[in-house]
C-alpha positions in Angstrom: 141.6 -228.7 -23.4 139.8 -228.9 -20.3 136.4 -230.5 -19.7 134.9 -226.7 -18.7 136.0 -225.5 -21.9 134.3 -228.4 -23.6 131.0 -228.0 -22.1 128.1 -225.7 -23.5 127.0 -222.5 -22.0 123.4 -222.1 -21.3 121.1 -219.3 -21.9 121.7 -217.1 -19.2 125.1 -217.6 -19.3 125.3 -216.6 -23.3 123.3 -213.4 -22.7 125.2 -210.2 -22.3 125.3 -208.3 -19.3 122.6 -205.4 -20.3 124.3 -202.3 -21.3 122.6 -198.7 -20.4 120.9 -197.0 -23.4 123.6 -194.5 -24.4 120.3 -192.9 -25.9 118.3 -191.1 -22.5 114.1 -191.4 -23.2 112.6 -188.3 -23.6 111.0 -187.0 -20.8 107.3 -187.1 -20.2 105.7 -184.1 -20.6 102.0 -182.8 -19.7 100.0 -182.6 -22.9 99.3 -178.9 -23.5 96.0 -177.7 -24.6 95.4 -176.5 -27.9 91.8 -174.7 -28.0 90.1 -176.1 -31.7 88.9 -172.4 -32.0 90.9 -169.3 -32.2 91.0 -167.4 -29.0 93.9 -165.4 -29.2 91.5 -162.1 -30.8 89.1 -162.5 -28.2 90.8 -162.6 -25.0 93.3 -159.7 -26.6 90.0 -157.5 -27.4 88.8 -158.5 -23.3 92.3 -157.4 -22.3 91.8 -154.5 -23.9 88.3 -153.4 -23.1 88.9 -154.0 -19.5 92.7 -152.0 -19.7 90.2 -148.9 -20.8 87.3 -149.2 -18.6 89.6 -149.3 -15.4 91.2 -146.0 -16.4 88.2 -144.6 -14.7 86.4 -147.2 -13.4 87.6 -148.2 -9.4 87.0 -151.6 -8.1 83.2 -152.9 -9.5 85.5 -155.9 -11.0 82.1 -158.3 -11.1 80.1 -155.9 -12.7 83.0 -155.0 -16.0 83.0 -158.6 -16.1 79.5 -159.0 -16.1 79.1 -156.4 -19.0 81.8 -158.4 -21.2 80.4 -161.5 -20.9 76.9 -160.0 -21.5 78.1 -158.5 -24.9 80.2 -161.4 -25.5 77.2 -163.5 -25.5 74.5 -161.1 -27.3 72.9 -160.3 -24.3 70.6 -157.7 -22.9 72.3 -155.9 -18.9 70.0 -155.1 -16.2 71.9 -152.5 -13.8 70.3 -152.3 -10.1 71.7 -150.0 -7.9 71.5 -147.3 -5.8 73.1 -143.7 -7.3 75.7 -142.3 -7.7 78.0 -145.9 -7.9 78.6 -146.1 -11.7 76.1 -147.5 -13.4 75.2 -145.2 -16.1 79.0 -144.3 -16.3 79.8 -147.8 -16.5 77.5 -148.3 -19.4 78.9 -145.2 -20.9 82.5 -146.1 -20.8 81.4 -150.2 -22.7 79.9 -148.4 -25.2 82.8 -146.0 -25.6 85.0 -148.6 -25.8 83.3 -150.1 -29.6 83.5 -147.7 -32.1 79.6 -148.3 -32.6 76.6 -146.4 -32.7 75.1 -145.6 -29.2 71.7 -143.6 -28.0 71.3 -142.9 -24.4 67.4 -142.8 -23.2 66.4 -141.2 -20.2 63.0 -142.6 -19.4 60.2 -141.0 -17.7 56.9 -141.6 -16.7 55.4 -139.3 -19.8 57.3 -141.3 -22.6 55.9 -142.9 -25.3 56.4 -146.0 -27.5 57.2 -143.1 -30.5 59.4 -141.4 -28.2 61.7 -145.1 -28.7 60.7 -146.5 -31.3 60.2 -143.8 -34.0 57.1 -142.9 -36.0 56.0 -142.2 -39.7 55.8 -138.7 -40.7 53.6 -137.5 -43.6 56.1 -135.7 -46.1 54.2 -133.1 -48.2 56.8 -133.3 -50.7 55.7 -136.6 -52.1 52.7 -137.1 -50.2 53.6 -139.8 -48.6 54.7 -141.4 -45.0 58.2 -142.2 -44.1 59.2 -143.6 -41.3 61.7 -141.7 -38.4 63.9 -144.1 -36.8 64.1 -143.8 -32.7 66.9 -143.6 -30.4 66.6 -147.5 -30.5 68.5 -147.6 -33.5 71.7 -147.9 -32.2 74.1 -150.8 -31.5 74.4 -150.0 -28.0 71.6 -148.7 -26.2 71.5 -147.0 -22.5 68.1 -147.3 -21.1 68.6 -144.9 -17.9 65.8 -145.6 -15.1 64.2 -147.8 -17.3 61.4 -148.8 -14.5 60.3 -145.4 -14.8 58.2 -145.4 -17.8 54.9 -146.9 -17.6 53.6 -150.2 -19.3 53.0 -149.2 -22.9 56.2 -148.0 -23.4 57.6 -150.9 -21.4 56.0 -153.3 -23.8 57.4 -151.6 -26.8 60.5 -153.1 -25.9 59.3 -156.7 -26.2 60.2 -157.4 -29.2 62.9 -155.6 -29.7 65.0 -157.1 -26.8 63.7 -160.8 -28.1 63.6 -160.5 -31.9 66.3 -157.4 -32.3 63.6 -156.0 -34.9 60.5 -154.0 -34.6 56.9 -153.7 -36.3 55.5 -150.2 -37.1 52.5 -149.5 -40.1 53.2 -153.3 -40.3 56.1 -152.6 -41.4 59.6 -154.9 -40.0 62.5 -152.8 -39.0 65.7 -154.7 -37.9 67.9 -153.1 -35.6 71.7 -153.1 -36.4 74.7 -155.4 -35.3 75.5 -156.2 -32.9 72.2 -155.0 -30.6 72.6 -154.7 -26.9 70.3 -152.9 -24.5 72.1 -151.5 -21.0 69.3 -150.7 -18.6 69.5 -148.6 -15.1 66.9 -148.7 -12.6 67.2 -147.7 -8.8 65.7 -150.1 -6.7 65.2 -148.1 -3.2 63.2 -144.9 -4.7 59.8 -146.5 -5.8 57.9 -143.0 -6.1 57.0 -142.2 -9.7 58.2 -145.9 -10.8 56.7 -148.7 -12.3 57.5 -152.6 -11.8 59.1 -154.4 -15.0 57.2 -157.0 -15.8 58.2 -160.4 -16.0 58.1 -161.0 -19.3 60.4 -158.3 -19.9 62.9 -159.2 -17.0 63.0 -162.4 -18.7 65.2 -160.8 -22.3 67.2 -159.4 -19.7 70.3 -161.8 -19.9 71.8 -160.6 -16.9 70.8 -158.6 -13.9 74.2 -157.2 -12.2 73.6 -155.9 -8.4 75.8 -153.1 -7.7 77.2 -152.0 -4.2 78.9 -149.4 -2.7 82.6 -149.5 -3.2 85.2 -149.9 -0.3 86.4 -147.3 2.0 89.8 -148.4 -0.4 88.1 -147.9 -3.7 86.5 -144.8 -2.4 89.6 -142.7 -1.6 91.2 -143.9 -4.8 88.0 -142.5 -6.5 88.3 -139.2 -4.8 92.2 -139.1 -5.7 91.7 -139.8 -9.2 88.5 -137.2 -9.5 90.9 -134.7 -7.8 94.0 -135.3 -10.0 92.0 -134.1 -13.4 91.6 -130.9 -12.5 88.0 -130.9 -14.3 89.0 -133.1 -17.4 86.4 -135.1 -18.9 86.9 -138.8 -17.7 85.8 -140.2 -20.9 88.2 -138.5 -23.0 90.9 -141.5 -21.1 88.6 -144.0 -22.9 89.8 -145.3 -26.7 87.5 -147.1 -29.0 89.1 -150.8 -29.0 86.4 -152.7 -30.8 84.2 -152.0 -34.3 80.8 -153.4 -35.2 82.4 -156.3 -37.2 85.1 -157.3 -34.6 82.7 -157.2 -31.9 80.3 -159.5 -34.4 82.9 -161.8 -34.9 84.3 -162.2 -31.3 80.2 -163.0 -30.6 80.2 -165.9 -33.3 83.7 -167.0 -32.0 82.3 -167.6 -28.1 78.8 -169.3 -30.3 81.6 -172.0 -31.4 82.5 -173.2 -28.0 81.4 -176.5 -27.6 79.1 -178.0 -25.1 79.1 -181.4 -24.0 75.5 -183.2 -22.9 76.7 -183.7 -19.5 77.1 -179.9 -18.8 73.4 -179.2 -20.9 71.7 -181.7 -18.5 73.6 -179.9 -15.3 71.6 -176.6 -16.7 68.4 -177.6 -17.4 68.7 -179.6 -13.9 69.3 -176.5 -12.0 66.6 -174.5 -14.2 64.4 -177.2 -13.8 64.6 -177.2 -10.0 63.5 -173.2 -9.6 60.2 -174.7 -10.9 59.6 -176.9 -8.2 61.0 -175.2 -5.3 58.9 -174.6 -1.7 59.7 -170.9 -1.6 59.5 -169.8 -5.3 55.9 -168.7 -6.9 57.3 -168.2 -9.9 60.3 -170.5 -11.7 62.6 -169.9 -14.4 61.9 -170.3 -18.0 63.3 -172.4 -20.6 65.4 -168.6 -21.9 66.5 -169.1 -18.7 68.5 -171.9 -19.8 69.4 -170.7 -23.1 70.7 -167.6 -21.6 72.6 -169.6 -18.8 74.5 -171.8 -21.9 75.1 -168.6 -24.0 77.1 -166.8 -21.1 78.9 -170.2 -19.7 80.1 -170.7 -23.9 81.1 -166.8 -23.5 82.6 -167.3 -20.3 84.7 -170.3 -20.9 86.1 -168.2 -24.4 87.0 -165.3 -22.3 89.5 -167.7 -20.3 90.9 -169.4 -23.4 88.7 -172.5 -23.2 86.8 -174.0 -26.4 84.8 -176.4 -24.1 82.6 -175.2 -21.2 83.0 -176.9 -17.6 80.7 -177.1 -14.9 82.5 -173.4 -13.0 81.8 -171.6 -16.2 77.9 -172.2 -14.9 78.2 -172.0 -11.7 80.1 -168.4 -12.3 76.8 -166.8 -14.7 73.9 -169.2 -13.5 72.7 -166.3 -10.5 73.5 -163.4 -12.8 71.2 -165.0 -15.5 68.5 -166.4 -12.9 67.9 -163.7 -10.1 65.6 -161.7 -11.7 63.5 -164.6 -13.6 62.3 -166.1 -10.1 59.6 -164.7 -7.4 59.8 -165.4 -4.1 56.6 -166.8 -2.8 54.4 -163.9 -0.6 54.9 -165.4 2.7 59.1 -166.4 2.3 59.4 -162.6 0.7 58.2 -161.3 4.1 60.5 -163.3 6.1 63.6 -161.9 4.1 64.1 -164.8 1.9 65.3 -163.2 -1.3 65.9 -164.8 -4.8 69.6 -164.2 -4.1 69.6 -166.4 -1.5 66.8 -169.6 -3.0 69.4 -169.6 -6.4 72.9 -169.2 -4.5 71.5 -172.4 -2.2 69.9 -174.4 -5.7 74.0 -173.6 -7.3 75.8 -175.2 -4.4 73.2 -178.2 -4.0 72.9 -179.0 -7.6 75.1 -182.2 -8.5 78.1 -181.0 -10.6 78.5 -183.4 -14.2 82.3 -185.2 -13.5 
């Protein structure tokens, strides 16, 4: 035997050569999200809403959106635009669209709180005063050229837009759910109009600024009008949603979760309206509130328990344009609130 044979083997010459693993590793794959909250009945009932409203409805893409996300989140809609580009239609065709009850009221300049509200009527049967519920109880309530009626019927809405109840005889009346007031008003014809006030701006959630649609849009709206030979437009629209589903999908977008970073990055940019150069009058703290409500709504429409800093950026001017005033002097250089809120958005420091 020779002397190689005889001599030990050390430790690197022992070891096996390393053999592949017959077994391949599983491939890496990107964590998919799983919301914590179900989703799948809202976003279907969104899907839904919208698939009816543009049977009629050309373009105006912000606005439908606008009006979901207001519902979504409980909220009160202030339409501003000029006539005759959907605004009372657009209201219409929502409300359509939940099998609820609606009231449409025209204001005018000689309406009264009663007129809204209701009144108590002596019955000579038993000799005593019952109360007539107003248009106002409804679920869904169109307010047409709502800046026409003068200030004591304007402030017969306060508490009903903030409280969703009203006091009459002392007597509490609460209004049905879900609530939600649509409003019209017209802001180039001024004649026979009154101002809102601020305080009731402010239990507006959103304020949605309408334009005029695209030459595009425009022919497609003449095409359409012409192809129905006369046929009522609404008659397209089916109920999709009832009281309790729409009450349910609102509780579903209250569950969205919130972390502190993003409440701080709200009451930061709310804060800031209070102290800017240009503004005479800020935002108020329902300014915030209103802000989180329709960012939670928001984020639930796109399948997202959580809300992230676009879900604010995307609401925060619908819900603050019409709670700031534009100081005298910057309002007669042009400066607009439009323009004060869009610059306080893309200067505010986003949460990471």
């Amino acid at each position: 035997m020779s002397t190689e044979e005889n001599t030990p083997m050390n430790e690197e010459q022992a070891a096996p050569e390393a053999t592949p693993n017959p077994t391949p590793l599983p491939e890496e794959s990107t964590p998919s999200f799983e919301p914590k909250i179900e989703l799948s009945k809202l976003q279907h009932g969104v899907a839904a809403i919208r698939h009816e409203l543009h049977k009629v409805i050309v373009g105006q893409k912000e606005l439908i959106d606008a009006l979901i996300v207001g519902i979504i989140a409980d909220g009160n809609c202030l339409i501003e635009g000029v006539p005759g580009i959907a605004k009372t239609l657009s209201a219409k065709l929502l409300a359509r669209t939940m099998n609820v009850d609606f009231s449409r009221i025209q204001f005018t300049p000689d309406l009264m709180p009663s007129d809204i509200l209701g009144t108590s009527v002596f019955n000579p049967k038993n000799t005593e005063f019952e109360f007539k519920a107003g248009p106002i109880f409804s679920s869904i309530v169109l307010i047409d050229e709502i800046n026409r009626a003068p200030a004591k019927t304007q402030s017969a809405l306060f508490e009903v837009m903030a409280e969703r109840q009203i006091t009459i005889d002392g007597n509490q009346y609460d209004m049905n759910k879900p609530f939600i007031i649509l409003a019209t008003q017209n802001p180039i014809e001024q004649e026979g109009t009154y101002r809102l006030p601020e305080a009731q701006l402010d239990r507006f959630l959103f304020k949605i600024n309408l334009d005029y649609p695209s030459i595009d849009e425009e022919t497609t709206i003449l095409a359409n009008h012409n192809a129905r030979h006369g046929t009522d437009e609404m008659a397209d629209v089916k109920p999709i949603l009832n009281a309790a589903d729409v009450a349910e999908l609102q509780q579903t977008a209250k569950d969205v979760e919130v972390e502190s970073s993003i409440i701080s990055y709200i009451a930061s940019l709310v804060n800031q309206t209070r102290n800017h150069p240009m503004l005479y009058l800020g935002a108020s703290p329902r300014a915030s509130i209103s802000i989180l409500n329709a960012a939670k709504a928001k984020a639930a429409i796109s399948g997202r328990d959580f809300v992230i800093p676009e879900d604010v950026k995307s609401v925060a001017a619908l819900a603050l344009r019409h709670r700031v005033v534009v100081s005298p002097e910057k309002e007669m250089e042009g400066i607009t609130p439009d323009t004060i809120v869009k610059e306080l958005i893309e200067g505010t420091e986003i949460p990471r």
